[in-house]
C-alpha positions as CSV (number, residue, x, y, z in Angstrom):
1,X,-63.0,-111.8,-101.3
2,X,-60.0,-109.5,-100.7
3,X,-59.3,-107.0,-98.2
4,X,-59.4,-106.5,-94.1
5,X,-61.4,-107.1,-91.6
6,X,-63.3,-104.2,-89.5
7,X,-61.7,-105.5,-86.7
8,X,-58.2,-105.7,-88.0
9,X,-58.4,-101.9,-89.4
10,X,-59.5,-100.7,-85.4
11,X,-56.7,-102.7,-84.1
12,X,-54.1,-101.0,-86.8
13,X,-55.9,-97.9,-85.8
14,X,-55.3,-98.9,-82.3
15,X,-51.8,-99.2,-82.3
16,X,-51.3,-95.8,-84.4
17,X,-53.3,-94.2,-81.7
18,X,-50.8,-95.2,-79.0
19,X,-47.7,-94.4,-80.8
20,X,-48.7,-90.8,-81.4
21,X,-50.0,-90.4,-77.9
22,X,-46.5,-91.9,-76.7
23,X,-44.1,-89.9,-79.2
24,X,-46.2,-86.4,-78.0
25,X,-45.5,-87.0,-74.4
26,X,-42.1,-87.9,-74.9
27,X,-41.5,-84.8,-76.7
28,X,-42.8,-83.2,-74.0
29,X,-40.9,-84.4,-71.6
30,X,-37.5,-83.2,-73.7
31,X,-38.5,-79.9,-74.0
32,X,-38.8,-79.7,-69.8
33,X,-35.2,-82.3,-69.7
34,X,-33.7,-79.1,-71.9
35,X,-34.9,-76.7,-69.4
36,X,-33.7,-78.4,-66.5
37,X,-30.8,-79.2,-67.6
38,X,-30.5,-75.6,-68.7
39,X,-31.0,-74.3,-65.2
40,X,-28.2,-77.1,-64.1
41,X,-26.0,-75.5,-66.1
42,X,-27.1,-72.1,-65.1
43,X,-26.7,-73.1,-61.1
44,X,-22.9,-74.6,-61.8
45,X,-22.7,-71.3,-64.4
46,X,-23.3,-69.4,-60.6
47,X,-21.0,-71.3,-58.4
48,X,-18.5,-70.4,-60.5
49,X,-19.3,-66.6,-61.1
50,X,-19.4,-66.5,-57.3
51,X,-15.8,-67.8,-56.6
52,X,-14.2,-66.1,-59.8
53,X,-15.6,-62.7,-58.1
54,X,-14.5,-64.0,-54.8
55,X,-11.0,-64.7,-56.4
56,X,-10.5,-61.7,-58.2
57,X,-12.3,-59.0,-55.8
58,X,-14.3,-57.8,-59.6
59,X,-18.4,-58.3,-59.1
60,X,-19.5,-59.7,-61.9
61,X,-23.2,-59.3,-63.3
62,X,-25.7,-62.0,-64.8
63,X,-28.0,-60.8,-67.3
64,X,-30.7,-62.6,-68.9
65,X,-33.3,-61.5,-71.5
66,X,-36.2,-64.0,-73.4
67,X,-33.2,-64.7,-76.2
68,X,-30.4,-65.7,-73.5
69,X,-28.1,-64.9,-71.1
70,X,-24.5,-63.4,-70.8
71,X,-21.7,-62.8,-67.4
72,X,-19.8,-59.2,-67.7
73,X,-17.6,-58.1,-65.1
74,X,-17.4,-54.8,-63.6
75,X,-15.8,-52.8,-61.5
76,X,-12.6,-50.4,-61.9
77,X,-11.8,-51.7,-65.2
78,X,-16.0,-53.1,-66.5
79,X,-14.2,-54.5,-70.1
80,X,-11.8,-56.6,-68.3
81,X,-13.2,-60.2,-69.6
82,X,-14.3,-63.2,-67.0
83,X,-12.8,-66.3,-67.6
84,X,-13.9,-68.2,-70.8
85,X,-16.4,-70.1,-69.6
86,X,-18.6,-67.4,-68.5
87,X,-17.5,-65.1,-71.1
88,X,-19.3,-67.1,-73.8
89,X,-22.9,-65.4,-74.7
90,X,-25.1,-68.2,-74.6
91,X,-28.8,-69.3,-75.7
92,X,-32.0,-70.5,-74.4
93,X,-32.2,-73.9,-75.9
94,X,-36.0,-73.7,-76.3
95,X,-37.7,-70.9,-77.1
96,X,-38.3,-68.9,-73.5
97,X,-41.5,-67.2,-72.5
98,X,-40.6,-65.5,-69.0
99,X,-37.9,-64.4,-66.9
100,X,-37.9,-63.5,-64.0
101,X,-35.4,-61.9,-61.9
102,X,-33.1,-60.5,-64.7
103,X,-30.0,-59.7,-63.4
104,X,-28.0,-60.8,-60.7
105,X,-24.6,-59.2,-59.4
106,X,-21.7,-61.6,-57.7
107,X,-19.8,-59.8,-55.8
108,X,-17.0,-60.2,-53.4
109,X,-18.6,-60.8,-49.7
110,X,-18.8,-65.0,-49.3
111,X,-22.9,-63.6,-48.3
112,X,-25.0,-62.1,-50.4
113,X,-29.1,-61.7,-50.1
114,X,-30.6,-64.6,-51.2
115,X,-32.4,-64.6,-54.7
116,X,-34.1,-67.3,-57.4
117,X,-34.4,-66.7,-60.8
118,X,-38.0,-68.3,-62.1
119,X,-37.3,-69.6,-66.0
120,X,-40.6,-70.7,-67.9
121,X,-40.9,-72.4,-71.7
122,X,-43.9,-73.9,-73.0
123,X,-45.9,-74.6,-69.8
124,X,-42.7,-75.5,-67.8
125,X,-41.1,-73.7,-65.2
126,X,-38.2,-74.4,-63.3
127,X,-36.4,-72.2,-60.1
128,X,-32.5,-71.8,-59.8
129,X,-32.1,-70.3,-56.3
130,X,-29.2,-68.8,-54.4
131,X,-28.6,-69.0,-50.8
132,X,-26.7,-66.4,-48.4
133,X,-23.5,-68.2,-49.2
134,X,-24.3,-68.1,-53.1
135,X,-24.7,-72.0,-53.2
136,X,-27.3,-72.3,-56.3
137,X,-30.1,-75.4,-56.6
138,X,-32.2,-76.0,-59.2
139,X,-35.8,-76.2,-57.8
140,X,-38.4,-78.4,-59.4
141,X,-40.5,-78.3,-62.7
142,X,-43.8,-77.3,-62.6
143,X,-47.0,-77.6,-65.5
144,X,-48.4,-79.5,-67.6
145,X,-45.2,-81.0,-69.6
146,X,-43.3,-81.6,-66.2
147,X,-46.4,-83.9,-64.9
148,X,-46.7,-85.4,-68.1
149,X,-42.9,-86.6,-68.0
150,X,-42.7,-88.0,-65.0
């Protein structure tokens, strides 16, 4: 007689079992390293809207909607441009459910009311908050996927 075993089909199934388990929860856990790493980026994006406003004596304003997020300066002249790092337009890099805290002005004062902006994508949700002094930290990930990666 030809052919397998019961027991060697359950271990085959077995071992399938625990590779898709494994793959899901990595992929998880790269959907909630893109977000934090987003809101990295965003925080160093901060520091240096805050001293390029500081520099310049020209508030410049963060805005950010569900498709991304952009840096415009105002002031006496509103089209003069920022430097080119913050003039680029830039996207979520997963697909973003809520914002909160939509805009945010850097202005010229070294203190400024303290503020967080709250991102969340697919369960996860991470904090990027601003002191008096406009230092920004990222603040931890929360939900299902952030457990999950840990």
């Amino acid at each position: 007689m030809r052919g397998f075993t019961l027991i060697e089909l359950m271990v085959v199934l077995a071992v399938i079992g625990i590779a898709t388990g494994l793959l899901t929860l990595s992929l998880r856990g790269n959907d909630t390293r893109r977000l934090t790493e987003e809101a990295e980026r965003l925080a160093a994006l901060f520091r240096m809207a805050q001293s390029e406003s500081r520099l310049t004596g020209r508030p410049i304003l963060w805005q950010a909607d569900l498709g991304g997020y952009r840096f415009r300066s105002l002031g006496q002249e509103p089209g003069q441009p920022v430097t080119e790092e913050l003039a680029r337009e830039r996207k979520w890099p997963l697909e973003v459910e809520r914002v909160e805290r939509r805009e945010l002005l850097f202005g010229r004062e070294p203190l400024r009311e303290p503020a967080e902006v709250t991102i969340a994508a697919r369960g996860a949700v991470v904090h990027v908050a601003l002191d008096a002094l406009g230092n920004a930290r990222v603040g931890g990930c929360e939900g299902v996927e952030c457990a999950a990666s840990r």
